[in-house]
N, C-alpha and C positions, 0 to 999 in steps of 0.2 A: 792692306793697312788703312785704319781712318787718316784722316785728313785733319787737321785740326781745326779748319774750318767746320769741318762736317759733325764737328762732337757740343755738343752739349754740356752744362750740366745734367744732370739728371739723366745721361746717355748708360744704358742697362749693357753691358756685360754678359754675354749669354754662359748664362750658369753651368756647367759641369761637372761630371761625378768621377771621381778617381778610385780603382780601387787598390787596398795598400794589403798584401797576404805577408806571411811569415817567410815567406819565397825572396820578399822585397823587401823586406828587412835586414836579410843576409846580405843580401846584393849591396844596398846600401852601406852596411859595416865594413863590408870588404873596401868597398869605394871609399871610403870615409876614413876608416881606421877606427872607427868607432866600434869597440866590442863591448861595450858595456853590458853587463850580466841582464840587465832590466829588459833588452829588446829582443833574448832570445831565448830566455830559461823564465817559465811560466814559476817554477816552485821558489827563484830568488826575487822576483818583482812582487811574488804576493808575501813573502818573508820581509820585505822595505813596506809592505801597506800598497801594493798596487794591486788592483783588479786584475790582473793580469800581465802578459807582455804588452812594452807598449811602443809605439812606434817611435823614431828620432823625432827629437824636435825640430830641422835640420830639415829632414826629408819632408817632415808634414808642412812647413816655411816656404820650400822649392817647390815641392806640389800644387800647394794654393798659389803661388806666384806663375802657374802657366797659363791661370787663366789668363793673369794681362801680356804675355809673351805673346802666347795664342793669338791673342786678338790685336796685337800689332804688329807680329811677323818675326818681330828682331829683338831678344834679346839685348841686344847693345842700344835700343834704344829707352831701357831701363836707367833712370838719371839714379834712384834711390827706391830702394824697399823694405820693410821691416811692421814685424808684428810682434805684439806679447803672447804669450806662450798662456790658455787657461785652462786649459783640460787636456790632460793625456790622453794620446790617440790610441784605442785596447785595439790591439790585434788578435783574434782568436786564432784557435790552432787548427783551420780548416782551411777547405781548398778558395772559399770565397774572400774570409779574413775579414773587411772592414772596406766602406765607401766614406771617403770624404767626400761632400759637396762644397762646390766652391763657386761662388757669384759675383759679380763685382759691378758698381756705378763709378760714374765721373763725378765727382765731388767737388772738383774747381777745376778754373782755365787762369794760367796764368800767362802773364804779356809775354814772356819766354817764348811763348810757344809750348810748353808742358801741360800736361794736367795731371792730376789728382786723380788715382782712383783708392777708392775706397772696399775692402774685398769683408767678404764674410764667409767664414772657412764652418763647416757642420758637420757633426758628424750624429745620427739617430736624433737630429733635429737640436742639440747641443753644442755651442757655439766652443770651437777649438783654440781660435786666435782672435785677438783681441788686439783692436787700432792697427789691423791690419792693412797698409799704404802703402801704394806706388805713385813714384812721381814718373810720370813717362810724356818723352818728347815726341812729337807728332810733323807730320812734316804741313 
């Protein structure tokens, strides 16, 4: 885990690629209780105007958030997270499905001892979330 001492602004986040299949989508609903028609039946998400199935908004929010877990060990040391939602994440209906890319910088230090990170969530180079931020406390 960084240090708070040891972080910067402008401290990079090593990027990662997640991938999300029709496998994890199930998985997910089950977990969830989310069965919404749109994230597993291709013929009613394109009957609503979607491209296809598409992923929770939910699971695609948890996913980009491991980068900053990842990179400081503990979850619990998560003060605050949250992003807007801009593009639906399309799951195809193969064994590969879809990569989300997910990167993130330090963006502020606050006297707390917290910082700011700032994430960027992609998917086929198409930004998925929007002011997507973590306040996370450092030792």
């Amino acid at each position: 885990m960084p240090g708070y001492a040891d972080v910067e602004v402008g401290t990079e986040l090593a990027a990662q690629d997640f991938a999300l299949t029709r496998a994890d989508l199930v998985r997910y609903a089950g977990a969830s209780g989310d069965f919404n028609v749109i994230h597993w039946n291709e013929r009613t998400a394109k009957a609503v105007g979607l491209p296809n199935v598409i992923a929770h908004g939910m699971l695609t929010m948890a996913t980009a958030g491991r980068v900053v877990t990842d990179w400081v060990g503990d979850p619990g040391r998560v003060v605050s997270y949250g992003v807007r939602f801009s593009r639906p994440v399309v799951v195809e209906d193969d064994d590969t499905g879809t990569t989300l890319t997910v990167a993130g910088v330090v963006e502020a230090k606050h006297d707390d001892g917290t910082v700011t990170v700032a994430l960027t969530a992609t998917v086929g180079g198409e930004k998925v979330l929007m002011a997507a931020k973590a306040v996370v406390r450092l030792s």
